[in-house]
C-alpha positions as CSV (number, residue, x, y, z in Angstrom):
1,X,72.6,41.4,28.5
2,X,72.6,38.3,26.3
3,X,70.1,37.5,24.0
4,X,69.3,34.2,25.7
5,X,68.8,36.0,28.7
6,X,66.5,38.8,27.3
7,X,64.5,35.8,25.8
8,X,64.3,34.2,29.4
9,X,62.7,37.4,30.9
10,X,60.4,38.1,27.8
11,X,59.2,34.2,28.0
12,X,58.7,34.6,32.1
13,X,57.6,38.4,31.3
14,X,54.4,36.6,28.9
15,X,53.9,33.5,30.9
16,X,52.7,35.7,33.9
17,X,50.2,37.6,31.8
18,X,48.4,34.7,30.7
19,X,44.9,34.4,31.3
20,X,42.7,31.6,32.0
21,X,39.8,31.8,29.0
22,X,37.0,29.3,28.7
23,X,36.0,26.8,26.2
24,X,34.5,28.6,22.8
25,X,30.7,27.2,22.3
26,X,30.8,25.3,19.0
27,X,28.0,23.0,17.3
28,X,29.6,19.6,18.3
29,X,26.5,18.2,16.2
30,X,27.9,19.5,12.7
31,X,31.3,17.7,13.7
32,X,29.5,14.2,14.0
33,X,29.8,11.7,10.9
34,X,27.4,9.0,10.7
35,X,28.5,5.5,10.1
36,X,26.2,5.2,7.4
37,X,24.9,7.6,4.5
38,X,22.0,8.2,2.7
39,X,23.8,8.2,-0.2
40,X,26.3,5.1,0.5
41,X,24.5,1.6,1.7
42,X,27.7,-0.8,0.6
43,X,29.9,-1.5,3.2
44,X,32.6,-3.7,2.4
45,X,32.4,-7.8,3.4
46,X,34.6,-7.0,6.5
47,X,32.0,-4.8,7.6
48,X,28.9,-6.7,7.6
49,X,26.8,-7.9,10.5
50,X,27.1,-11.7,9.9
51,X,30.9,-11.8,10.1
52,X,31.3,-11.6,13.5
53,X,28.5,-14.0,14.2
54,X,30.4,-16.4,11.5
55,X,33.5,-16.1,13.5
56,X,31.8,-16.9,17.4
57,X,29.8,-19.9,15.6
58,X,33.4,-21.4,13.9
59,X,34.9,-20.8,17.2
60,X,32.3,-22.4,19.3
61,X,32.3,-25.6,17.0
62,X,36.3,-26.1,17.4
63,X,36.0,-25.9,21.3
64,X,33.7,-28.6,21.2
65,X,35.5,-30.3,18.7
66,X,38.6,-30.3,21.2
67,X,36.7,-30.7,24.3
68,X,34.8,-33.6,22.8
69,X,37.9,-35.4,21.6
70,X,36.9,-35.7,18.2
71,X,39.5,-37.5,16.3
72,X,38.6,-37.6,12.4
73,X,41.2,-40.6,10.1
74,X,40.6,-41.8,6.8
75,X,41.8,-45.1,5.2
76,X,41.4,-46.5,2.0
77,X,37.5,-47.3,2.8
78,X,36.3,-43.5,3.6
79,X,36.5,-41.4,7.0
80,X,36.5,-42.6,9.9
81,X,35.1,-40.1,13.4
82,X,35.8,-41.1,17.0
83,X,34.6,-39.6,20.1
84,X,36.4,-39.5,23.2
85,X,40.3,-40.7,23.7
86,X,42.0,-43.2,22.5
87,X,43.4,-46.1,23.9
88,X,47.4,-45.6,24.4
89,X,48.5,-48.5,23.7
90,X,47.3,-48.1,20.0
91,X,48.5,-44.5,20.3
92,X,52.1,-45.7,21.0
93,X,51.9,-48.4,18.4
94,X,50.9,-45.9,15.8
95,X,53.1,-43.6,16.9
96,X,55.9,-46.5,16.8
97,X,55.1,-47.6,13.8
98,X,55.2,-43.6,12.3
99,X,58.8,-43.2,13.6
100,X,60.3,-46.8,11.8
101,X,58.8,-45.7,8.9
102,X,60.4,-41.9,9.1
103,X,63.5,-43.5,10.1
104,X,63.9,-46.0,7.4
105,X,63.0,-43.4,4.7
106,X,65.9,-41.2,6.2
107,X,68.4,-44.1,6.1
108,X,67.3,-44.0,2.4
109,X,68.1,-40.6,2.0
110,X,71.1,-40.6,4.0
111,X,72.4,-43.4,1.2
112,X,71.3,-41.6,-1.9
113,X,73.1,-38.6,-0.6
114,X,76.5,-40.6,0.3
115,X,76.0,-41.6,-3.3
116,X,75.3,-38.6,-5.0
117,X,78.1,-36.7,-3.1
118,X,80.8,-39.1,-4.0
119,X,79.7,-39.0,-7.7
120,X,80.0,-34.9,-7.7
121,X,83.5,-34.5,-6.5
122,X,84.7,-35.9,-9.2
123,X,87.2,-34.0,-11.4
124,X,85.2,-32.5,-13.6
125,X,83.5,-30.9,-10.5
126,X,86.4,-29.7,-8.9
127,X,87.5,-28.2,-12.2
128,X,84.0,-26.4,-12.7
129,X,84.1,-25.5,-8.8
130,X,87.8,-23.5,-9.8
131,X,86.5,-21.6,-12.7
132,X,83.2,-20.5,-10.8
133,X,85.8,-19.5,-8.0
134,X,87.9,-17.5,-10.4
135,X,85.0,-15.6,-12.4
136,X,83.6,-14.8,-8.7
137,X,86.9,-13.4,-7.5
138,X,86.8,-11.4,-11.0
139,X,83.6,-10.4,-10.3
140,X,84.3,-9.0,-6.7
141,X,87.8,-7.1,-8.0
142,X,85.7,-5.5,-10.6
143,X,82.9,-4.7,-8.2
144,X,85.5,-2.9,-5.7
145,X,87.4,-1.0,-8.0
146,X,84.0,0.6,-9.0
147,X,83.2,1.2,-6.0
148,X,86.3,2.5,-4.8
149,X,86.4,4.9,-8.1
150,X,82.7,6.1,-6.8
151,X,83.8,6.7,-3.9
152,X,86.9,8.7,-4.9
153,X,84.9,10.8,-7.5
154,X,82.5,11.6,-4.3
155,X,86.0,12.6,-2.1
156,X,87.3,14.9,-4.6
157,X,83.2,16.8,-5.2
158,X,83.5,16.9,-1.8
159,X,86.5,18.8,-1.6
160,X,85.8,21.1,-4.7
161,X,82.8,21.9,-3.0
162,X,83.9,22.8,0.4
163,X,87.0,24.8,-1.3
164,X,84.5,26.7,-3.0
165,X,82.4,27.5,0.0
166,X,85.6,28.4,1.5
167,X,86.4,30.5,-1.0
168,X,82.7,32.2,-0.4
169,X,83.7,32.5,3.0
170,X,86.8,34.3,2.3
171,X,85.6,36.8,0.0
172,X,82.6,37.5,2.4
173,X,84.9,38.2,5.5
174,X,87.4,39.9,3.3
175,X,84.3,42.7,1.9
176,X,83.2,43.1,5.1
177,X,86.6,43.5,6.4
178,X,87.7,46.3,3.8
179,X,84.3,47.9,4.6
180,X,84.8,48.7,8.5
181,X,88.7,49.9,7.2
182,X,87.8,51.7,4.0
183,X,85.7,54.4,3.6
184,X,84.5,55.4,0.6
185,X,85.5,58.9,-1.2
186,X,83.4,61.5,-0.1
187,X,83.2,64.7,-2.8
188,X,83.3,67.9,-1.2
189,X,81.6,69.5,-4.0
190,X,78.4,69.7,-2.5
């Protein structure tokens, strides 16, 4: 028989003689760790009793805050706070207004950029552009032979490695095959 198999039978072989066996008694009291210690009273600021209650009271004043509509603004003359919505008209006049001004600052930007692109491709750009081009493609060539030399120093380990773990190999089958053949001498003096 295979070894598998003789593994099969002892493994069904010890799973038939198992035996149900209760639950050892153990102090479950000794096991228990208070929260706190006699020793230790700090907990950290995380821990403490107030955060929690912090958190519900911040969370309860922004419901109302949204549910009541509040709507806080400030001008040049303080703060203004308004309960309830607002009128839409005024909301779509404000909201008007917000978009011509967002639009007329990106016509602005638009322009400055036209201006300032035009102004870099000049020559002396282009020329600067070339010889950042040709120290990056220096750069890369370098970078890949070195990598390609790392990589053919790893190859040829590789190789010297498995060639000696062939040679291992080798030898070991060889001593064990001139062991079975070759016996050794025997004296007959005895």
């Amino acid at each position: 028989m295979s070894k598998p198999q003789d593994f099969e039978r002892w493994l069904a072989d010890t799973a038939t003689q198992l035996n149900e066996e209760s639950v050892p008694e153990w102090p479950r009291e000794s096991t228990f760790r208070p929260r706190y210690t006699a020793q230790s009273k700090y907990t950290a600021w995380w821990q403490k009793p107030w955060l929690p209650v912090g958190s519900l009271a911040v969370s309860l004043f922004a419901m109302v805050l949204v549910l009541g509509q509040v709507q806080v603004s400030s001008n040049e003359h303080g703060f203004t706070v308004q309960f309830g919505g607002t009128d839409e008209a005024k909301l779509e006049a404000m909201m008007a207004q917000r978009l011509n001004e967002y639009g007329a600052q990106q016509q602005i930007t638009l322009a400055n950029y036209a201006t300032n692109l035009r102004a870099d491709f000049r020559e002396d750009f282009r020329t600067e552009m070339a010889q950042a081009n040709k120290q990056f493609a220096d750069y890369m060539l370098a970078v890949n032979r070195q990598e390609r030399e790392g990589d053919l120093a790893e190859l040829i380990r590789y190789v010297n490695e498995q060639r000696q773990d062939d040679q291992y190999y080798f030898a070991s089958q060889l001593q064990q095959f001139s062991d079975g053949w070759i016996q050794p001498a025997v004296s007959t003096n005895q």
